[in-house]
VMD Tcl script that builds the backbone (N, CA, C; Angstrom):
set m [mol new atoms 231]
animate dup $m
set s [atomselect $m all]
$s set {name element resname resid chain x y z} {
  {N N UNK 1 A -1.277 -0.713 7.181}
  {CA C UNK 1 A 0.014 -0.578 7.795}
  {C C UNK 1 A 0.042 0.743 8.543}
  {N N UNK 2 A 0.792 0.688 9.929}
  {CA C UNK 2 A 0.946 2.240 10.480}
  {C C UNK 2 A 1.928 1.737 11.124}
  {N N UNK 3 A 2.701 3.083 11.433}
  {CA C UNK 3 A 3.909 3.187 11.428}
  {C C UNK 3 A 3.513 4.683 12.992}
  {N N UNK 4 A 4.204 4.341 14.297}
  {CA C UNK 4 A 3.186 5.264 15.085}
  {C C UNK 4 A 4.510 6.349 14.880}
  {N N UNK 5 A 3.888 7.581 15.212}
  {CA C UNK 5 A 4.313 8.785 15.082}
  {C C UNK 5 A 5.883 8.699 15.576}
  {N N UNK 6 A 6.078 8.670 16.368}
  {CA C UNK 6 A 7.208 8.431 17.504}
  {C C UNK 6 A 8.597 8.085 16.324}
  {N N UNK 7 A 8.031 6.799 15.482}
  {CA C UNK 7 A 8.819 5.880 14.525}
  {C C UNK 7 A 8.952 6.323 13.261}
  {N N UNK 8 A 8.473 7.554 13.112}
  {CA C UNK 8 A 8.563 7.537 11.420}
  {C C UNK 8 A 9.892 8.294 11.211}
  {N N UNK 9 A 9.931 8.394 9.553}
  {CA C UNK 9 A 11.339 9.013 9.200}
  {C C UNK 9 A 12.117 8.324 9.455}
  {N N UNK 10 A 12.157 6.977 10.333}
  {CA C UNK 10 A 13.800 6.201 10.468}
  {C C UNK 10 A 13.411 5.014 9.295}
  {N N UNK 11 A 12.491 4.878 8.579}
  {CA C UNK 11 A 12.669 3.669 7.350}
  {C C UNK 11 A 12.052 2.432 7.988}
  {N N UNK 12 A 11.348 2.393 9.168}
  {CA C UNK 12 A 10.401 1.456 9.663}
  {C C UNK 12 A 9.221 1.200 8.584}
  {N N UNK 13 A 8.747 1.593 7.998}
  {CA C UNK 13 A 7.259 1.134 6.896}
  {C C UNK 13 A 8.667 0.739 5.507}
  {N N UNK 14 A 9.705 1.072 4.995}
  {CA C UNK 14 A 10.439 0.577 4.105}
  {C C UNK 14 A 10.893 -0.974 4.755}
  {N N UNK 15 A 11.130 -1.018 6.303}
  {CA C UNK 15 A 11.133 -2.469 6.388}
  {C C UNK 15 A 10.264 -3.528 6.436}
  {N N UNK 16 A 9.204 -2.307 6.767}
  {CA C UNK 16 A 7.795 -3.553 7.069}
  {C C UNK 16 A 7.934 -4.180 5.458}
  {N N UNK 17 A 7.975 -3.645 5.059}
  {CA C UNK 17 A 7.566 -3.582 3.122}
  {C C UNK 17 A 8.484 -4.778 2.646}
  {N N UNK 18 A 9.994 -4.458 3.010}
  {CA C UNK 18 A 10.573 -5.704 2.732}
  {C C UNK 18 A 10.416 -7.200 3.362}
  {N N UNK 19 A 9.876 -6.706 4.595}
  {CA C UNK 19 A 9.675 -8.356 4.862}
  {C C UNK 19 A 8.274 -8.446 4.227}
  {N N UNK 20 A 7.361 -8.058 4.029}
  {CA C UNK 20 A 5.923 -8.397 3.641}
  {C C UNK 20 A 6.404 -8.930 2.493}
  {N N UNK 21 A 7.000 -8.039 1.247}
  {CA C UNK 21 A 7.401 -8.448 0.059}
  {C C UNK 21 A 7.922 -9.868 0.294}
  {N N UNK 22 A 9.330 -10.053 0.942}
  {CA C UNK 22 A 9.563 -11.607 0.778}
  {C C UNK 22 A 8.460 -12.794 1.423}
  {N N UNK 23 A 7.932 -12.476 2.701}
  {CA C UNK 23 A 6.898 -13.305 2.989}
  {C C UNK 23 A 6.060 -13.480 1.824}
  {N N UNK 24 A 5.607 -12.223 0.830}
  {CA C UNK 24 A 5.214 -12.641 0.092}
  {C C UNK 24 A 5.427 -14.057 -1.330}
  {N N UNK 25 A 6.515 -13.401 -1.545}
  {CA C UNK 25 A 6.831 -14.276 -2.496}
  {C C UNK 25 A 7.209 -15.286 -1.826}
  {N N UNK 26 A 7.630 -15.730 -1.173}
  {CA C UNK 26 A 7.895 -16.952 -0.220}
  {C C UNK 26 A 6.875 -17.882 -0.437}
  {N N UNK 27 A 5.230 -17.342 -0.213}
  {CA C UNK 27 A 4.269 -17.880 -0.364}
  {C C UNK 27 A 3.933 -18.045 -1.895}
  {N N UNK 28 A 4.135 -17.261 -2.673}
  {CA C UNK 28 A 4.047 -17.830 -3.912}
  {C C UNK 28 A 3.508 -16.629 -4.554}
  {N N UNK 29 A 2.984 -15.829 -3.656}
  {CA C UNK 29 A 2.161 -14.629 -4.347}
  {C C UNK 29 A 2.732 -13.728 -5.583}
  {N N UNK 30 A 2.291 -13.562 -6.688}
  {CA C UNK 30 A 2.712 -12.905 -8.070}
  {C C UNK 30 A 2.075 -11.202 -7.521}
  {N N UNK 31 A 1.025 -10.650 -7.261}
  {CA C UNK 31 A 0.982 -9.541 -6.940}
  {C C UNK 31 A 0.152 -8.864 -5.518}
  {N N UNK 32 A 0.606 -7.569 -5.009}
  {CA C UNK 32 A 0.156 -6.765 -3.618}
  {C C UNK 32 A -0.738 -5.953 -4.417}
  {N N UNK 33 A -1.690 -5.790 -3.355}
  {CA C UNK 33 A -2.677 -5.160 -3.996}
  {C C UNK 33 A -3.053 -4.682 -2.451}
  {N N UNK 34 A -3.270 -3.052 -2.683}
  {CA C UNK 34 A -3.851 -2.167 -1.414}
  {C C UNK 34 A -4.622 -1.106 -1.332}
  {N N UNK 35 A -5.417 -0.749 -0.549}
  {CA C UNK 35 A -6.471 0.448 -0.154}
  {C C UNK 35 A -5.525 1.188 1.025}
  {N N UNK 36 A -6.062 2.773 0.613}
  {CA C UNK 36 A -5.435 3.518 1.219}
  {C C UNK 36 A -6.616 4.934 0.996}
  {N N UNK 37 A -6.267 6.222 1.662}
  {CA C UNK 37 A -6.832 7.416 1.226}
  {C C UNK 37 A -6.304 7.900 0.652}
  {N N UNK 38 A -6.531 9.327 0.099}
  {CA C UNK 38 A -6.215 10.480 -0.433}
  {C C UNK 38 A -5.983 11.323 0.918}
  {N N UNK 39 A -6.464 10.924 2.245}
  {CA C UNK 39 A -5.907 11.964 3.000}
  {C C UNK 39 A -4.677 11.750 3.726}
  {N N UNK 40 A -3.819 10.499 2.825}
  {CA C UNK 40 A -2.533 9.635 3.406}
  {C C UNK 40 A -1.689 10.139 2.389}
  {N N UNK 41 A -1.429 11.240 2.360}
  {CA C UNK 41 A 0.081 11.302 1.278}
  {C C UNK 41 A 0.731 11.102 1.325}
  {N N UNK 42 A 1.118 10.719 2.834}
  {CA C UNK 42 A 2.698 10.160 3.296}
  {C C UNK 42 A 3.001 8.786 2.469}
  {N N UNK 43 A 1.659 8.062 3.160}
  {CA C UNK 43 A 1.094 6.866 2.930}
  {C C UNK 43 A 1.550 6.324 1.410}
  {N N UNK 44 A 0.598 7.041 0.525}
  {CA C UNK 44 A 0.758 7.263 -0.994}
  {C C UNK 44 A 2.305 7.262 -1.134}
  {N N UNK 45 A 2.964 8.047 -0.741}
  {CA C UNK 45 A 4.687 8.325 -1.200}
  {C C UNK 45 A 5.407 6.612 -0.583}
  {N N UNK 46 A 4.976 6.536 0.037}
  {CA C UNK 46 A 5.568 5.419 0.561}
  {C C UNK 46 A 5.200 4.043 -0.314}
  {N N UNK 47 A 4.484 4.003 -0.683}
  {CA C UNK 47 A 3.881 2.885 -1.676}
  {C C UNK 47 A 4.704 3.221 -2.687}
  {N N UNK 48 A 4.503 4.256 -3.242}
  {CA C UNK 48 A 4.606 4.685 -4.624}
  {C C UNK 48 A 6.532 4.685 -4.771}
  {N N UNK 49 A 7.254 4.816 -3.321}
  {CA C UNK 49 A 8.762 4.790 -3.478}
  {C C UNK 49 A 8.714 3.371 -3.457}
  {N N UNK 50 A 7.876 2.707 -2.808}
  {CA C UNK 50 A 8.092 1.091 -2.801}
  {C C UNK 50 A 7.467 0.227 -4.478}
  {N N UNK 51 A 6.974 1.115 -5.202}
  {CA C UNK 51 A 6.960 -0.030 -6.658}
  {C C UNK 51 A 5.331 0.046 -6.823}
  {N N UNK 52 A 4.946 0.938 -6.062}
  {CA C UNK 52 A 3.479 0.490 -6.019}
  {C C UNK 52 A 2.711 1.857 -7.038}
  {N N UNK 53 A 1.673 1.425 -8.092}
  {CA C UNK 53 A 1.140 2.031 -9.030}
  {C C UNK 53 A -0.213 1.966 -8.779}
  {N N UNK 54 A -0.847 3.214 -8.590}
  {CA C UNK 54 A -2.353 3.363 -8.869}
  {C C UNK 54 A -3.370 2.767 -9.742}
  {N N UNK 55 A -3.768 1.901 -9.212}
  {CA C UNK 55 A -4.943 0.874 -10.191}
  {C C UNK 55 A -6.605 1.523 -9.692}
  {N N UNK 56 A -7.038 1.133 -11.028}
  {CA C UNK 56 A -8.648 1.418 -10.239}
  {C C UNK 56 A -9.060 0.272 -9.108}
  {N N UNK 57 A -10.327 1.100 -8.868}
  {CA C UNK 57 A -10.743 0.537 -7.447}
  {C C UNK 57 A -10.983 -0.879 -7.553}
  {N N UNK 58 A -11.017 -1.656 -6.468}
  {CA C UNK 58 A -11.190 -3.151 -6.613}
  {C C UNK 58 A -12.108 -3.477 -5.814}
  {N N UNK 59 A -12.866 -4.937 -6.085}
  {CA C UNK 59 A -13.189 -5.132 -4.985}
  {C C UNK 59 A -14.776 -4.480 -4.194}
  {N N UNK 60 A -14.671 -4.621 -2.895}
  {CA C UNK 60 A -15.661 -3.570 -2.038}
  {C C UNK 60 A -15.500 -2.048 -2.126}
  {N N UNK 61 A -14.228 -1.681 -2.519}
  {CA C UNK 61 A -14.078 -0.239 -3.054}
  {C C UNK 61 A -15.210 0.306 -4.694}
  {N N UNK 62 A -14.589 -0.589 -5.725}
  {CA C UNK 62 A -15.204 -0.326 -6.591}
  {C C UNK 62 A -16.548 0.278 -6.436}
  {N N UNK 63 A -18.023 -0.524 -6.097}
  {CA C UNK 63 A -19.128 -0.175 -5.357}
  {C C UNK 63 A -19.205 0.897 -4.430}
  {N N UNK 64 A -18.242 1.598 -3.248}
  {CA C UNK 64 A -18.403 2.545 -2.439}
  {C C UNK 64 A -19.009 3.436 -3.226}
  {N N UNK 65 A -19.998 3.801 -2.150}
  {CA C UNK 65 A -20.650 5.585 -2.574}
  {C C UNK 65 A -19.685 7.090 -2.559}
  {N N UNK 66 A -18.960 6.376 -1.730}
  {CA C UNK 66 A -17.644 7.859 -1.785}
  {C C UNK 66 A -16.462 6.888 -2.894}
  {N N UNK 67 A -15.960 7.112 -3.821}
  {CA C UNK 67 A -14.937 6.686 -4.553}
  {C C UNK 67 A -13.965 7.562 -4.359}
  {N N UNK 68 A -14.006 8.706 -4.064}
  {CA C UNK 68 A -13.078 10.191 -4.162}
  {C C UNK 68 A -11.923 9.608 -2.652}
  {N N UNK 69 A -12.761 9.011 -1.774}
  {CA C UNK 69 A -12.279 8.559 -0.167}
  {C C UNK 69 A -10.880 7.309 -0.464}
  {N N UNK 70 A -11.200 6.469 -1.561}
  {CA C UNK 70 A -9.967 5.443 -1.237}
  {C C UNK 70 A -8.962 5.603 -2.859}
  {N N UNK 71 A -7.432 4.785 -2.503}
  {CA C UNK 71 A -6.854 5.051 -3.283}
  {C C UNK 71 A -6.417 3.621 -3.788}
  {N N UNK 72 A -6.510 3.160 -4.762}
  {CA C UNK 72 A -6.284 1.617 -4.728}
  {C C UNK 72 A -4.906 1.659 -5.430}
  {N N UNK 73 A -4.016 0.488 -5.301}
  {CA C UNK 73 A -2.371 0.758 -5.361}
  {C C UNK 73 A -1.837 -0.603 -5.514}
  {N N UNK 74 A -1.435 -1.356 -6.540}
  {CA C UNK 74 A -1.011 -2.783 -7.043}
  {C C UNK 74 A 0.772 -2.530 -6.930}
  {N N UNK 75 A 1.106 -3.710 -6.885}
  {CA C UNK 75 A 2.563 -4.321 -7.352}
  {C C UNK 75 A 2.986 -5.431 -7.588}
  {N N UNK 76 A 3.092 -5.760 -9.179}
  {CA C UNK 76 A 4.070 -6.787 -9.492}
  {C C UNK 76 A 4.716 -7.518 -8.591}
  {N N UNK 77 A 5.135 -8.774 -8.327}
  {CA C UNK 77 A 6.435 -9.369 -7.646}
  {C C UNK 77 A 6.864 -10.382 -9.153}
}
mol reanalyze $m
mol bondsrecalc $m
mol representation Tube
mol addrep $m
């Protein structure tokens, strides 16, 4: 998800979030699951105000040679 410079601070990535969320469940989906960095704190805050909790790595992450590089981030629906 990006949100371009110009747009931030007005709650544009809090809406993306709500429609993803209902598209989600719409479809049936029980949980979001996402990759992100450590050099995204914004990023991170924004998940983390939206419900989203730090899980270990998943996936093609798990295996990476840099692990320190991604941040993996789940949520319930």
């Amino acid at each position: 998800m990006y949100v371009a410079p110009a747009a931030r601070g007005r709650g544009v990535g809090r809406q993306i979030f709500i429609a993803l969320e209902a598209e989600a469940r719409r479809l049936g989906v029980r949980r979001l699951v996402l990759e992100t960095g450590p050099r995204q704190p914004e990023a991170i805050a924004l998940y983390a105000r939206a419900g989203f909790v730090q899980i270990p790595l998943y996936g093609e992450y798990r295996d990476t040679p840099h692990p320190e590089l991604s941040v993996c981030m789940a949520k319930d629906l």
